[in-house]
C-alpha positions in Angstrom: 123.6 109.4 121.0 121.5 109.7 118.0 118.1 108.2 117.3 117.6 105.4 114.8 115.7 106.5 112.7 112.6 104.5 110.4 111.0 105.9 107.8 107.6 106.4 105.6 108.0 106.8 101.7 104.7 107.8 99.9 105.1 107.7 96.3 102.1 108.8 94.4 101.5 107.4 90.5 102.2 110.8 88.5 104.0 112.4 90.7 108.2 112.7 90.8 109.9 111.7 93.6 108.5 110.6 97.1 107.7 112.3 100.5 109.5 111.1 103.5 108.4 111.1 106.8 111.3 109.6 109.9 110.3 108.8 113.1 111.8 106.2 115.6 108.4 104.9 116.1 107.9 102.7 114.1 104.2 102.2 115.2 103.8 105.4 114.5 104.8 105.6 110.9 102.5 102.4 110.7 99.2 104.2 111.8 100.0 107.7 110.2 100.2 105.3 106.6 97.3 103.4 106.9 95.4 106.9 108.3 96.8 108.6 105.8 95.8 105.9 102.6 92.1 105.6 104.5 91.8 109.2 104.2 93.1 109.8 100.6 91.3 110.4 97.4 94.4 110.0 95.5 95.9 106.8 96.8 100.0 106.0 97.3 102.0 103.3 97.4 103.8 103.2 100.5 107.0 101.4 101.8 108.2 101.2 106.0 111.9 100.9 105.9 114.2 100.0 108.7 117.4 102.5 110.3 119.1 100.7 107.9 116.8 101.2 104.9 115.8 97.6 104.4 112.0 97.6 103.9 109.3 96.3 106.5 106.2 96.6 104.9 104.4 97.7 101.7 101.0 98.9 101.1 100.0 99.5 97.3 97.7 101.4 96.2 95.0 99.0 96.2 95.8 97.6 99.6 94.0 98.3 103.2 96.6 97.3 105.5 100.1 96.9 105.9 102.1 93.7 103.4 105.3 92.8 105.5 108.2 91.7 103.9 109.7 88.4 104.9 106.2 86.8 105.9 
């Protein structure tokens, strides 16, 4: 049985391309973006998508917390 997977996509304005991070905890992924976006002098725009790549939540650039989609 293989693990559904979610995943984090950090796109940063300048640079091509994004970095991925999966986990199957979601929560996780959650706390490691808004960490991550707290931290960082250069801040991304980040996107939680489902196993299924349907996206959950956004946080721009701009933002402090998550934005989820469908609310």
């Amino acid at each position: 049985m293989s693990a559904r997977l979610f995943s984090l996509w950090s796109e940063y304005d300048g640079l091509p391309g994004a970095e991925v991070v999966y986990s199957a905890n979601p929560d996780l992924l959650r706390k490691m973006g808004r960490d991550h976006h707290a931290a960082a002098t250069h801040k991304p725009d980040l996107r939680l998508l489902d196993p299924e790549g349907k996206t959950v939540a956004t946080m721009d650039t701009w933002a402090t917390d998550w934005t989820e989609m469908g609310a």
